[in-house]
N, C-alpha and C positions, 0 to 999 in steps of 0.2 A: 441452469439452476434458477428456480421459482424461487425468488422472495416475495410474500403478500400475494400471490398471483401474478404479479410481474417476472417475465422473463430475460436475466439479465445475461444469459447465454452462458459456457462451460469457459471461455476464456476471455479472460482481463487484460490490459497493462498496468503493472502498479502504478502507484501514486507518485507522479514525479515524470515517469516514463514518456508524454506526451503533451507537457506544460501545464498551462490551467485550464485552456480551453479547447484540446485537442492538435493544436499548431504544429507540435515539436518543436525541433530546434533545427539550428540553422543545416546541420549534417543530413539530417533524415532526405530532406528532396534529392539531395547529390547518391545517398544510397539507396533509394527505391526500387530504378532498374536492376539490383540488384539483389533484390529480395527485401531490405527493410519498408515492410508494409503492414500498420496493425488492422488491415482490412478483415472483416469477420469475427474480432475481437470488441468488447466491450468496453467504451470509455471510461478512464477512472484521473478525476481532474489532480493535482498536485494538490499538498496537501498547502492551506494556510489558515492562518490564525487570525484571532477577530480584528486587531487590531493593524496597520500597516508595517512592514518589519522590512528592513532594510539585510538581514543575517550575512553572508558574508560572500554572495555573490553581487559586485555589481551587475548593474543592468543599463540597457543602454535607455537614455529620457529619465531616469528614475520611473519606469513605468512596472518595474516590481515582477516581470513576467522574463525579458528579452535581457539572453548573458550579452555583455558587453563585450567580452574578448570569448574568444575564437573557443580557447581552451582556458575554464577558469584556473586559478591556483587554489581551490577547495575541493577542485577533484581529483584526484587520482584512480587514473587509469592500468591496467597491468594487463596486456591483450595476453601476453602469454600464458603466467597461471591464473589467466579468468577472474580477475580479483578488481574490485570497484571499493575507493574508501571517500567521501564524500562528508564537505561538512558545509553545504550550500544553506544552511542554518537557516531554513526555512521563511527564504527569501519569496514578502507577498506586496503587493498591496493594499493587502486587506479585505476582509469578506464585501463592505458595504462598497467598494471600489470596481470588484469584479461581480457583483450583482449589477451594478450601473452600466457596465460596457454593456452587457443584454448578451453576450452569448450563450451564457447555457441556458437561457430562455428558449434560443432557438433552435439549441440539438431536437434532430427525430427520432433519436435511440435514446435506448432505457441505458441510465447511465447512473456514476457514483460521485457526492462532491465529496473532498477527503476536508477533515479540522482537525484541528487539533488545540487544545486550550492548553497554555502556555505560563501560567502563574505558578509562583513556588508555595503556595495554600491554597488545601484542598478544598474550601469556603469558595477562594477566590477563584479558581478553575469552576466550580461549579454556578459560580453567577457570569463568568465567560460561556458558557452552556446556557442559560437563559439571555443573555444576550442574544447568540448566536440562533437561536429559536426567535426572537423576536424583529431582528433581521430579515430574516431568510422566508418564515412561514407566509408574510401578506406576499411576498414574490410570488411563490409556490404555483398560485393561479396561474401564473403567465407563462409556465414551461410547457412547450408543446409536450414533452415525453416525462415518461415516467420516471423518478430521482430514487436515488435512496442519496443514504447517509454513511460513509467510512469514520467513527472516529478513531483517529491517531492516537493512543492512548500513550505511546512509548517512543516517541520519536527521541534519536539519540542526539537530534540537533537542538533539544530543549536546552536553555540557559539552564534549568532546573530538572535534571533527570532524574527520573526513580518510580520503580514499578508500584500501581497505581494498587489499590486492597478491589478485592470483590466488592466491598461495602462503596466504595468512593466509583466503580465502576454502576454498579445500582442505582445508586443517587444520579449520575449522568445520562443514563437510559430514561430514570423515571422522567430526567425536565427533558430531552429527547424528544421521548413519544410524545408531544405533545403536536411535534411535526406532524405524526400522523403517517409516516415514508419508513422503509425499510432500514435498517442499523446495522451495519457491522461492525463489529467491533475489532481494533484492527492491533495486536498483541507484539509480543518478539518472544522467543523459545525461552527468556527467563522467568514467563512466571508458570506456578506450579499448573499442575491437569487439579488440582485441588480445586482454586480458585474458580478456573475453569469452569467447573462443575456447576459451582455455584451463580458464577456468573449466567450459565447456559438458562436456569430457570426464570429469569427476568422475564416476560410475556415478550417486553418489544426487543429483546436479542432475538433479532433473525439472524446473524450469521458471527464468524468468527474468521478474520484474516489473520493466520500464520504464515510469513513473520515478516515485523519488519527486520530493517538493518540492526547491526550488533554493533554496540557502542566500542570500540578501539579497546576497552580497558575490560570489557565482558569477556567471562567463558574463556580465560587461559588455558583453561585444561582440554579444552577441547578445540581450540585454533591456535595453532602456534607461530603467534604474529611473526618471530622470525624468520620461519619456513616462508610464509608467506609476501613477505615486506623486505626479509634481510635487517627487519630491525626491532625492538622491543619499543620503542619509541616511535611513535605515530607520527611519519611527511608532514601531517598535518596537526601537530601538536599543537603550534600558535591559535589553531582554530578549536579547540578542545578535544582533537582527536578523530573526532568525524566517525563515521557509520560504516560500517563494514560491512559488503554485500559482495553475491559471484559464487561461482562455481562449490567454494567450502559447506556455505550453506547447505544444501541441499540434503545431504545425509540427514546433518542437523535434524532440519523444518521436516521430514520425513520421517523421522525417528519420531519426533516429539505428536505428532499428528497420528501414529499407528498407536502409539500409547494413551492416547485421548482418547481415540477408539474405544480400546480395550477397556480404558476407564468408565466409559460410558456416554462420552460426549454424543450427542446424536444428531444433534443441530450441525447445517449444513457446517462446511471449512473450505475456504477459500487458501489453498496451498501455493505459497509464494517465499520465492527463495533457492537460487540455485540454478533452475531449469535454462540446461543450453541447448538442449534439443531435441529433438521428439520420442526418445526413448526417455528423457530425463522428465518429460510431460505426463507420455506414459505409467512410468513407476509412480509418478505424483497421484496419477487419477487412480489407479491403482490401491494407493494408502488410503485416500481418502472413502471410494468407494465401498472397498472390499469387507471391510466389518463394521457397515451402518447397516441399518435393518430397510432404509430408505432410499431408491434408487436418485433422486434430488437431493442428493445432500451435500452438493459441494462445487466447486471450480478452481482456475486457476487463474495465477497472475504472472506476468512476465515484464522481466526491467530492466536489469543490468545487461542483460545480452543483448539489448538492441546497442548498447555499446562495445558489446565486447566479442560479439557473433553477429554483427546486425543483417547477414545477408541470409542466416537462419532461421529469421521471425517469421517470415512469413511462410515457411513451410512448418513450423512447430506449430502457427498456430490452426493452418490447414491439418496437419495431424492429428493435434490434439483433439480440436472437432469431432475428427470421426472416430477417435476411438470415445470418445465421452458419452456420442451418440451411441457404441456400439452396446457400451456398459450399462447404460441408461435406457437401454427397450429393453431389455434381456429380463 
């Protein structure tokens, strides 16, 4: 997938999936021999906010990046029905904290920083948006590789949830492009293919990330937390409920991306959500490709499974590859 002329390759890990700066976490080295390897995938950093946040995972040093304990009590894991609920509440740093340690200066792959702006006014999220421009752009210089930009628009670990209007999406593109780097914009399956639409004609939306997590209290009708959980009542309710990711998805994030199609959406899609393994990639590259007029118009992102299949990843993501390549010359 070409954004600006930059190729940022057919396969991602989502945001979250590999820390801020590519590290992982402390499991990943112990399962490597094992398959968990995002080798041949596309970095994509964690998501954080301008400001330093503390959200609800400790860290060890207060250093905003490194879980303290082994297994937080914000995640819940379900290896059996594939199901991940998280409410790590978007524990950072801080932008101007992880710009000073200098590592993504010194990535050599073309990679994604993920944001998200965090305010309950839409004024005030959008002066976090020129902040985050003002920050970040004198850096810019110093990255050996080429960045784009994920924003977070729907993070379900906001103190302040709620899906953002095309108009208030616009307005964050326009102070955005000022970076001058590729944007995607990075949604969850509730907002309409309407907005969508609208959203698509911005000049600097180059892309569109479907989806993120599904907030605890979303989409009853269509996930039946009981089925899933054994409870109507979110593990993690102390924590607002946390974000619902894993296997359910996928249908979902697929459904919703074959009708954006259809609607008209043409700009690439970055299809994320669900995929546990290489037929599950498959059918992903499949939706997104199959009814755009443009053989570039799309990728994939992979997250939960490095927890919940991690000796998978690195054969999906060897798969996925070759069929993207397959779809992609034809």
């Amino acid at each position: 997938m070409h954004l600006r002329g930059i190729d940022f390759g057919h396969v991602m890990n989502a945001s979250g999936a590999r820390n801020f700066f590519g590290q992982g976490y402390w499991f990943h080295p112990w399962l490597r021999p094992f398959g968990l390897s995002f080798k041949n995938s596309t970095f994509v950093a964690k998501t954080t906010p301008l400001d330093p946040r503390k959200g609800y995972m400790t860290t060890k040093n207060d250093d905003g990046m490194t879980p303290k304990k082994l297994f937080p009590d914000c995640i819940v894991v379900d290896h059996l029905k594939q199901t991940v609920l998280n409410a790590v509440g978007l524990t950072s740093p801080g932008l101007k904290a992880l710009l000073k340690y200098g590592y993504w200066q010194r990535i050599r792959h073309p990679f994604l920083i993920s944001f998200a702006a965090l305010s309950d006014s839409v004024e005030s999220r959008l002066n976090e948006y020129k902040a985050f421009v003002a920050l970040i752009k004198p850096q810019l210089r110093y990255f050996r590789a080429p960045v784009g930009l994920e924003i977070n628009f729907v993070c379900p670990n906001k103190d302040h949830v709620s899906m953002p209007t095309a108009e208030e999406v616009w307005e964050a593109l326009s102070i955005l492009s000022g970076l001058d780097i590729p944007l995607v914009a990075k949604m969850n399956i509730r907002i309409s293919h309407k907005a969508c639409l609208e959203i698509q004609k911005h000049r600097a939306c180059d892309a569109l990330c479907m989806s993120n997590t599904i907030r605890w209290d979303e989409l009853p009708q269509f996930i039946d937390r009981n089925a899933w959980f054994g409870t109507t009542i979110s593990p993690l309710e102390k924590y607002g409920g946390g974000g619902f990711s894993g296997a359910p998805l996928f249908s979902l994030v697929s459904g919703w991306i074959r009708e954006a199609r259809r609607s008209g959406f043409h700009k690439p899609i970055i299809g994320c959500g669900g995929i546990m393994c290489g037929q599950d990639a498959r059918n992903m590259f499949d939706t997104i490709f199959d009814a755009a007029l443009d053989a570039n118009v799309g990728a994939i992102q992979i997250g939960s499974v490095a927890m919940l299949r991690p000796h998978r990843v690195r054969s999906i993501i060897r798969y996925a590859n070759v069929h993207a390549q397959t779809k992609t010359s034809r």
